[in-house]
N, C-alpha and C positions, 0 to 999 in steps of 0.2 A: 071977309068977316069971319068965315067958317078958317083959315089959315088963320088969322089971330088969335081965334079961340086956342086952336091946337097948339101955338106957337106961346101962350098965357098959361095952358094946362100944363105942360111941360117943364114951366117955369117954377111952376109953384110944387113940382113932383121932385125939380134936382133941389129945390130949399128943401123942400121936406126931409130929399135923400142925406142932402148934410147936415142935418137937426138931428137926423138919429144915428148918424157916425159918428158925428162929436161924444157926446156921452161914453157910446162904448170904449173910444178911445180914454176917457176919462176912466171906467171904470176897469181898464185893461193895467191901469195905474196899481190899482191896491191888489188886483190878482196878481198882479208882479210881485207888488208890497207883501204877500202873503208866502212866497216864497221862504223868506229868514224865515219865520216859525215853523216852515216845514224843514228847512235847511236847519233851523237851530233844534229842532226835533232827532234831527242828526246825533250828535252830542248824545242828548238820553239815550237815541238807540245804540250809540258810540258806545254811551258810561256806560249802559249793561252789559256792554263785551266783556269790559273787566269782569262786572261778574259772571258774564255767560263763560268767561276766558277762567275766572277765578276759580270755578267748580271743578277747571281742570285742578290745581291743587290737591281739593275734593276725592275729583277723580284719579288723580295720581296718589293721592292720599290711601283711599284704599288697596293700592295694588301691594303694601307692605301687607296689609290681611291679608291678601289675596293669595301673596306667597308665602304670607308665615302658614296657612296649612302644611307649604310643600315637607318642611320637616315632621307633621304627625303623619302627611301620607308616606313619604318615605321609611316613616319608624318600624319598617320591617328592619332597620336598623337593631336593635335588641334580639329578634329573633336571629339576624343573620350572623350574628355573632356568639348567636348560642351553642350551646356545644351539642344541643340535642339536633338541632338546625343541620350543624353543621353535618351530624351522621347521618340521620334522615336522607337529605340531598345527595351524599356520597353512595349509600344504597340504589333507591330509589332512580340514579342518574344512568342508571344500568338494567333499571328494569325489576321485578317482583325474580322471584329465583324459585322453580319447579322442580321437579323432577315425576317421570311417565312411571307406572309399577312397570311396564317394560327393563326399562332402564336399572330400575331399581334390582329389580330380580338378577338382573344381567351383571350388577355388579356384585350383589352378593355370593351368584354364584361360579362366578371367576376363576375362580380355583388358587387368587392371591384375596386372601384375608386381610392382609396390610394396609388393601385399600377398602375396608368396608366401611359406609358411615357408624356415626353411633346413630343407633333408630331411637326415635322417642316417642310416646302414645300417650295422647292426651285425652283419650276418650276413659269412659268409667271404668275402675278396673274390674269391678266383675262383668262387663263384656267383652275386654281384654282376656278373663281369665275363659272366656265361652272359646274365644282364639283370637290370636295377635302374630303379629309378622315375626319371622324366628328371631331370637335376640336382641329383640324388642323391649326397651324401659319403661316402665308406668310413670307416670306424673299427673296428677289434676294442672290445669293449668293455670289456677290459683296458688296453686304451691312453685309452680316451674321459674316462678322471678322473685322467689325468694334467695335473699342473698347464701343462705345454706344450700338448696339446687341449685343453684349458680355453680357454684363452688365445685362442684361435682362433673358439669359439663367438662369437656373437651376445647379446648381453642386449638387445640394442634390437628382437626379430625373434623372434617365433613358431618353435619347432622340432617337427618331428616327426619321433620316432624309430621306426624300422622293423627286422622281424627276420622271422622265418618264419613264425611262426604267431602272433605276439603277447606270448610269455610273456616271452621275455628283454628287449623293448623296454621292456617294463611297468616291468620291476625299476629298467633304466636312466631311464627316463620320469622314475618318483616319486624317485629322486637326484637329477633333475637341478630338479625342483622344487623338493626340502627345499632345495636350493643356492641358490634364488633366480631360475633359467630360468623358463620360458615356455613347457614341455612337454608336447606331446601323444603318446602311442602310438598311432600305426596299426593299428585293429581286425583282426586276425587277419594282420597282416603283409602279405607279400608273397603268402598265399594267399587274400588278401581281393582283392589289387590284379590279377591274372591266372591264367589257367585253363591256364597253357601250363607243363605239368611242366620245360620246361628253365631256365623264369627262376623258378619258387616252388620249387623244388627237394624242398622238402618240406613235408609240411601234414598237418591230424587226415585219422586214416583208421578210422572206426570199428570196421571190421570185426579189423583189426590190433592196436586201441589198447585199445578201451572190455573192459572189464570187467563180471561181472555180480556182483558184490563185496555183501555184504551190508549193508541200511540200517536206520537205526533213528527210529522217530518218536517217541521216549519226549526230552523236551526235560533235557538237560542243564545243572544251574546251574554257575554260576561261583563258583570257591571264593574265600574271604572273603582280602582283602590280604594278603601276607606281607608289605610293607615291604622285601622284598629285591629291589633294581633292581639292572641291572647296567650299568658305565660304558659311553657312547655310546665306539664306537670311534675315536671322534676328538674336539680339544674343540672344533670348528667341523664346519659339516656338509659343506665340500668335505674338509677332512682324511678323515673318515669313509666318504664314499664312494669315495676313492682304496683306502683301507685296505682294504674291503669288497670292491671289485671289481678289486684286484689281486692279490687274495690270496687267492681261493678263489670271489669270487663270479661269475657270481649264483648261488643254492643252487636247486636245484631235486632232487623226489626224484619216482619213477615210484608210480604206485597198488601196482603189484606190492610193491613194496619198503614201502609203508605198508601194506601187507594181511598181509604175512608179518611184518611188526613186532608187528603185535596180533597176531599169532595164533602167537607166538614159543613161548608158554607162561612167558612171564619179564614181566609186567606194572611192573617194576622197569624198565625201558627203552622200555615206551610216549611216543612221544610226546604231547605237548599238542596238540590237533585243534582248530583254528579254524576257523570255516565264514563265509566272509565275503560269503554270498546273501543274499536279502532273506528277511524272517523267515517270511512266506508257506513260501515253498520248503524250507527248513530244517526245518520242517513235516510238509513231505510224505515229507521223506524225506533222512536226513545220515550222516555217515558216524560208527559205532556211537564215543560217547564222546566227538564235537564238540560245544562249544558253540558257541556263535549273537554273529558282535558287527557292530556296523554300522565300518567303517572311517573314517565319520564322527568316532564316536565313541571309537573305540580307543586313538586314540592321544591321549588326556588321563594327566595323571599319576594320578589314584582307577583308572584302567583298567590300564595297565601294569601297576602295583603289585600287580595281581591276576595277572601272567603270569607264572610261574616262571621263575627266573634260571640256575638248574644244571638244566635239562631238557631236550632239543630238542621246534620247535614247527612243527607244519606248518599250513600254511592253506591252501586251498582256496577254489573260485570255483565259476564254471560250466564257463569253459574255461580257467582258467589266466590269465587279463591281469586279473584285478581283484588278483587274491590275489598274480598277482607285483608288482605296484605296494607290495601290506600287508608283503608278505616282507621288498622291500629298506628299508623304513624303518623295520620292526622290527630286521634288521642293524645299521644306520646306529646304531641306540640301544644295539646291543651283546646284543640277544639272538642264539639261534641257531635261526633260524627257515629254513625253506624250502618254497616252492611246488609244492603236487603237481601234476606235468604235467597239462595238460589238464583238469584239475580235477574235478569231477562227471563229464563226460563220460569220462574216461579211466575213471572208480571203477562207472560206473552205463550199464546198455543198455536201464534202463527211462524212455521216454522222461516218466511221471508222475514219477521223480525227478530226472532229470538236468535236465528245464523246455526248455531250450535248448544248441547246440552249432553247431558249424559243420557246414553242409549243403555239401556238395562241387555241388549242382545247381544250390541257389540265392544260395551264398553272394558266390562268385567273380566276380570281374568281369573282362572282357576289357578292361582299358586299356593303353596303349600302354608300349611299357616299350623301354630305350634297352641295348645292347649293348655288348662292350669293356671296357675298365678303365675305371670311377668317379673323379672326381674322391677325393681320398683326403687324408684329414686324419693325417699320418705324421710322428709325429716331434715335434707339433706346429706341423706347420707346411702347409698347404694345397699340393696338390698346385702347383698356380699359384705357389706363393710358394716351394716349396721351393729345395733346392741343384740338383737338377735339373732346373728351371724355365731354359727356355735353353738346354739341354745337349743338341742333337740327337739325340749318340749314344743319350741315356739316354731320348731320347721316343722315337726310333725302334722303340727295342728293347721299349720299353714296350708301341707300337701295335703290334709285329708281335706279341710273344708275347702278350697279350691276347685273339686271336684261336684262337692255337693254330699249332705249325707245321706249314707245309703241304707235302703229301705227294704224290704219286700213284700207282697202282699201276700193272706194266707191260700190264694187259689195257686199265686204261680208255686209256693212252696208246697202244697197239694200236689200238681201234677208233676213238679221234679222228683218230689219221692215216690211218685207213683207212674213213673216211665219207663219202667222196666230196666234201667240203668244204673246200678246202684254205684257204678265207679262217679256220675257227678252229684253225689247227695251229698248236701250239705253237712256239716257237725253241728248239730244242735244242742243246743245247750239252754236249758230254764233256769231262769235266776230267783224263781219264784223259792215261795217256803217248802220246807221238804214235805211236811204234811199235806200240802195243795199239788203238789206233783204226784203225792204218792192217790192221790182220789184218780186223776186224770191228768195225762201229760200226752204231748207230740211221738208218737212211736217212734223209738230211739234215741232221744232226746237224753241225754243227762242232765242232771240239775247240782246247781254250782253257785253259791251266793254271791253275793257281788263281793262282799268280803273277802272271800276267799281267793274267788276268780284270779287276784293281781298278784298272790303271794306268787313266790318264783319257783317252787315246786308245784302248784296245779298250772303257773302257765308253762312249763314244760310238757305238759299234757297235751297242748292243745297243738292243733297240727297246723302246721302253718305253709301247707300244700293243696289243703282242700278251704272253699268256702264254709264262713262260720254263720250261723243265725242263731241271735237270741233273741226271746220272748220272756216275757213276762205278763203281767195280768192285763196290763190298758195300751202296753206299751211304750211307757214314759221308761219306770227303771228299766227295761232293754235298752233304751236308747243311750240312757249318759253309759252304760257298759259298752254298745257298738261303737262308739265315739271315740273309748278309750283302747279299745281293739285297735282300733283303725289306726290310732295315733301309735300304737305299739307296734305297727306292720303289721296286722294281720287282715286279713281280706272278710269284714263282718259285715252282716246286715241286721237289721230290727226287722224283727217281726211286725207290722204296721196292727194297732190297736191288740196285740197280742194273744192270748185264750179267749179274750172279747171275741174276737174276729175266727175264731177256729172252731169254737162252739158254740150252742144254745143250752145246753146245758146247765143251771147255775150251780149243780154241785160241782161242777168240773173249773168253769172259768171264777168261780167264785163271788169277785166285782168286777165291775168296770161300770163305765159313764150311765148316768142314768138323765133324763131331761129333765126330768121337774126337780133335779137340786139344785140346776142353776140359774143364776142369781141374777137380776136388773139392776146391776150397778151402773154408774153413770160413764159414758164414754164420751170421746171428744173429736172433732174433725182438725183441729186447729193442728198446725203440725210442731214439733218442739226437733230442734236441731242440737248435735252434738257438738259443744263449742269446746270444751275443755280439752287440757293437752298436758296428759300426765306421761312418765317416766314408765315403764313395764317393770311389774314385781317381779320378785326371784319367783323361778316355777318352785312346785313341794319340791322337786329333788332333781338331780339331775340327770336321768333318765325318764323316760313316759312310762315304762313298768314302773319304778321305781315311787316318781308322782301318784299312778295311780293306784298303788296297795298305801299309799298313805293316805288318799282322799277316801278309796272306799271301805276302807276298814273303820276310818271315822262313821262312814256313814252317807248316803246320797244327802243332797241338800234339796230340801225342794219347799214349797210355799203355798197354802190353802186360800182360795182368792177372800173371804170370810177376815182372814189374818192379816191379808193384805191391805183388804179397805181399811179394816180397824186402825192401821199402823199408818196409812194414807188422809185419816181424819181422826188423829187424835190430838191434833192443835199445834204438833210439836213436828215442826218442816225438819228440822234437826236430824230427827230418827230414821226422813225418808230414803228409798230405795231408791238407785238409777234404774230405771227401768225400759226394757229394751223390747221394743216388737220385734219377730224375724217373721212376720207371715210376711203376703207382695205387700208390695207399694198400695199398688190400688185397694185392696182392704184396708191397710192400713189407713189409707186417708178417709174412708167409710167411717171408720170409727175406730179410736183405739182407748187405750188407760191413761188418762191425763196424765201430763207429763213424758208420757213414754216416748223415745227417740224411736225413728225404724232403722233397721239395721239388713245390712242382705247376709247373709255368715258366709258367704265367698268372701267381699268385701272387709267383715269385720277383723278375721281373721288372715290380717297383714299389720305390718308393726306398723305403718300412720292408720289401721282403722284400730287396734288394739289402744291406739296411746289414746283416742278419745275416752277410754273408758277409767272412771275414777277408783283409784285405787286404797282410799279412804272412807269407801262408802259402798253398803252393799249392795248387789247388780237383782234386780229380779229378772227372768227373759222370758216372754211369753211367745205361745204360737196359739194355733188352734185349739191342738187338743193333748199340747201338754210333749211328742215327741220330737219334732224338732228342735223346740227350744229346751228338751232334756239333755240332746245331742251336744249342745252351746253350752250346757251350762256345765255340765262334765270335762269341757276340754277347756274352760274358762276357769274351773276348779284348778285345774292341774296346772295352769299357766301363774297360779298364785292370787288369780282374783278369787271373791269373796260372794260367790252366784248362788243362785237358787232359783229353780223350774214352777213357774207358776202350775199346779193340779189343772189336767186336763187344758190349763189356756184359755182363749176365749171360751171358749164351750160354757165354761165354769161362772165367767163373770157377765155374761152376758144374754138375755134368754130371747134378742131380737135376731135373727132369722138374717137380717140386712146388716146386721154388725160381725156375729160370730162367723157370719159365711159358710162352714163347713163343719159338721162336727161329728161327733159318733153315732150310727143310726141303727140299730142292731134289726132292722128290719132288711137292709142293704146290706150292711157290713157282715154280718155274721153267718157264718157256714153252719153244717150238723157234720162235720168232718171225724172221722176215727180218733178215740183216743186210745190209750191204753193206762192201766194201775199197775202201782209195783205191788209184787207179794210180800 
């Protein structure tokens, strides 16, 4: 019974088993059946190949963009074919071009003259005129790419050009090669060639300059072509450098001024840092976001092409002459690039990275160095060959004030007459009225009016073996009379504030400066430059005696400040004077006469500083207290312009203490010194 059952249960377990096979079999049908639609789902993912295939099109589509840039990146195409390009790279593929004052010296003094360069001096010329390298030529270097100094240069003849410290010769240097010259810059300038502060005027001074500015040794790459060049500023390379450095160059920017750039907080106005050391050093240590190029190879078109067009670009050296040579020829192509002074050495006071700099102990050399005004390339036209070439009055005038007018005070002429020496005492001579001499005059002293002074029988008189000094009452008429001494060959000096300064007396000295007559007129900081460019008048005659019995026998010229303003405000611009400061610089930017230019009278007195002055209009020239600019306006008489000595000078128009600077103080200035009367 019990095996039936099991044999029964069994039975009804394999139907049951094939009741539920059946089915799945059944429903194993339509999961098959469901196949096509996944199979025919094929197809759509098929058909979108096309289009996933078709984007290729698309995508091959844009590869014509993709290569049409390659022609704007290659468009150093224009520059490579420029003819500034082309010089530039021809330069440049050689190297920047130097020469050591060693060397220099070495060939000047050779003992063959055949091979001496032409020297050129770019630096100002009255610190030229304080002293300059022997046979050495003046130029501004504004004037030096004019095509009239051009003209003038040498192409058959080695040049070297010179400046203070190296950096602006560099710039001039590598123009004057892109052009086709034969140019060297002299290593560290005029503070390479002598150790004597009056003739280097200025030179690195580490402790002043150098910086301790932060360095980075993490190497910076160069970013990939843009194809955006920008036009050489000229389409020949002397157009270019005319353009470049008459018009703003040479560019140069201080470390200070690139350290607060980067660190503006405005990375939008960074400039492009070029480090143009040897890759060694750049190394050790460059300034943070420079890259690294050799100047060799910079200046190729694949190079360029890689330097942004709309950015400014500063370069860098060691001391500033390699990087201003890279400067001006990156200009010349039309970038806007400029030299960081001193270069490393201004940026860095760690001597691991700044490598080398100029050493003030060992760098200097004591070589001989020549005084006076320079030979002067003005105008385009060499001193030698100029309009004033021949023109006594204008070389007179040239040698006198080149040195400086000269002065004496009444102590040191006090104790020469009174040294027990009578072989160096001076010839005195008063130019005062005969009546004021005969009250009290200089023991020994003759008196001789300025009228007379220039006739050719009283200067026969005058000895022109022995020092001369004249005086007068303040000063001033002594001065335009020493000015024209001097210009005449004779060896004079001015009495400085003249019987003012000799006594206390006022029956003797009669007048001179008194302080409450001068005036609060109105003065200016603004500075006024001399732009005009005139012709040089006939001098009066053609000797400097000769000029000067014609000017003083007319009569000195001179100007009451009172007369001055009236003539300066009376509506009418037409009437007014050119007006000239000679005091320094620095007072003059304190405060001067509206309008008035400064002038140095070493400087003015050269035919490019004479041609600025207009010769259809009359000149006033002021100083302090009326003798300096007596001295100017007497040799500016005789030269044919139309001058006159503002009275007293500042002193006169001025009653502020911080404008007039210096002036007549008869509590300081004046002695109780001997006089004598005539019978």
């Amino acid at each position: 019974m019990t095996r039936k059952l099991v044999l029964l249960t069994l039975l009804i377990l394999a139907v049951a088993l094939v009741s539920a096979c059946g089915p799945a079999a059944e429903e194993a049908a339509p999961t098959a059946t469901a196949v096509p639609p996944t199979a025919t789902a094929v197809p759509p993912t098929d058909t979108p190949v096309p289009p996933t295939a078709t984007p290729a099109p698309p995508t091959d589509t844009p590869v014509p963009p993709t290569a049409t840039p390659v022609p704007p990146t290659a468009t150093p195409e224009p520059p490579q074919s420029s003819a500034v390009l082309d010089d530039a790279t021809a330069y440049y593929s050689s190297g920047p071009k130097t020469i050591s004052a060693d060397d220099l010296f070495a060939n000047l003094n050779d003992g063959d003259a055949e091979n001496d360069p032409f020297i050129l001096s770019v630096r100002a010329l009255e610190d030229d005129t304080a002293g300059h390298i022997p046979g050495a030529y003046n130029v501004s270097i504004k004037e030096l790419f004019t095509p009239d100094v051009l003209a003038d240069l040498p192409t058959d003849q080695p040049i070297v050009v010179y400046c203070y410290t190296g950096q602006t010769a560099a710039q001039a240097t590598a123009a004057l090669n892109v052009m086709g010259y034969d140019a060297s810059s002299l290593v560290f300038g005029m503070s390479g060639w002598t150790n004597d502060p009056t003739a280097y005027v200025k030179r690195f001074d580490a402790e002043k300059v150098a910086r301790q500015y932060p360095t980075s040794t993490e190497e910076v790459a160069w970013p990939e072509a843009s194809g955006d060049t920008p036009d050489a500023l000229g389409e020949t390379s002397v157009a270019a450098a005319e353009a470049y450095f008459t018009d703003g160059g040479p560019k140069l920017i201080a470390a200070d001024d690139v350290y607060n750039n980067l660190n503006d907080g405005d990375p939008d106005n960074d400039p492009f840092i070029i480090s143009v050391r040897s890759a060694e050093d750049y190394a050790k240590g460059h300034v943070p976001g420079a890259v690294w190029a050799s100047p060799k190879e910079l200046f190729t078109a694949d190079m360029l092409a890689k330097l942004p067009a709309d950015r400014p670009i500063v370069t860098y050296c060691y001391t500033g002459q390699t990087a201003g040579q890279v400067t001006a020829g990156l200009n010349l192509l039309g970038y806007d690039a400029a030299s960081m002074t001193y270069g490393m050495s201004g940026w860095s006071d760690d001597p691991e990275v700044y490598v080398k700099r100029f050493d003030p102990e060992t760098t200097p050399r004591d070589f001989a160095f020549d005084t006076g005004a320079p030979a002067s390339l003005a105008a385009g036209k060499m001193a030698d060959d100029s309009a004033a070439a021949g023109n006594e009055v204008m070389d007179a005038a040239v040698a006198y004030f080149s040195a400086g007018p000269k002065t004496i005070a009444a102590d040191a002429l006090f104790e020469n007459l009174n040294d027990g020496d009578e072989t160096n005492d001076p010839y005195v001579i008063s130019v005062r009225k005969p009546e004021d001499y005969a009250v009290g005059h200089i023991p020994g002293a003759v008196n001789i009016s300025p009228a007379d002074l220039f006739n050719p029988d009283v200067m026969a008189t005058l000895p022109t073996d022995q020092p001369i000094v004249a005086y007068c009452y303040t000063g001033q008429s002594a001065s335009q009379v020493t000015s024209a001494l001097n210009m005449a060959g004779y060896d004079a000096s001015n009495l400085v504030f003249g019987m003012s300064s000799w006594t206390t007396d006022p029956e003797v000295y009669k007048t001179r400066f008194e302080p409450e007559t001068a005036k609060s007129y109105p003065t200016t900081t603004d500075p006024f430059e001399a732009t005009g460019e005139y012709a040089a008048p006939s001098p009066l005659a053609a000797t400097v005696a000769e000029a000067a019995n014609t000017y003083f026998d007319a009569g000195m010229k001179t100007i009451k400040a009172d007369a001055l303003y009236e003539n300066l405000n009376d509506g009418d611009e037409t009437n007014d004077p050119y007006i000239i400061s000679v005091r320094s610089a620095d007072d003059y930017g304190k405060g001067h006469l509206p309008g008035a230019v400064w002038e140095d009278p070493k400087a003015l007195f050269t035919p490019e500083g004479l041609a600025t002055l207009p010769t259809d209009q009359p000149i006033v020239v002021y100083c302090y207290t009326g003798q300096t600019a007596s001295q100017v306006t007497s040799a500016l008489n005789l030269l044919g312009y139309d001058a006159s000595s503002l009275v007293f000078g500042m002193s006169s128009w001025s009653d502020d203490p911080d404008v007039f600077a210096k002036r007549f103080d008869a509590a300081k200035a004046a002695h109780d010194y001997a006089t004598e009367a005539s019978q």
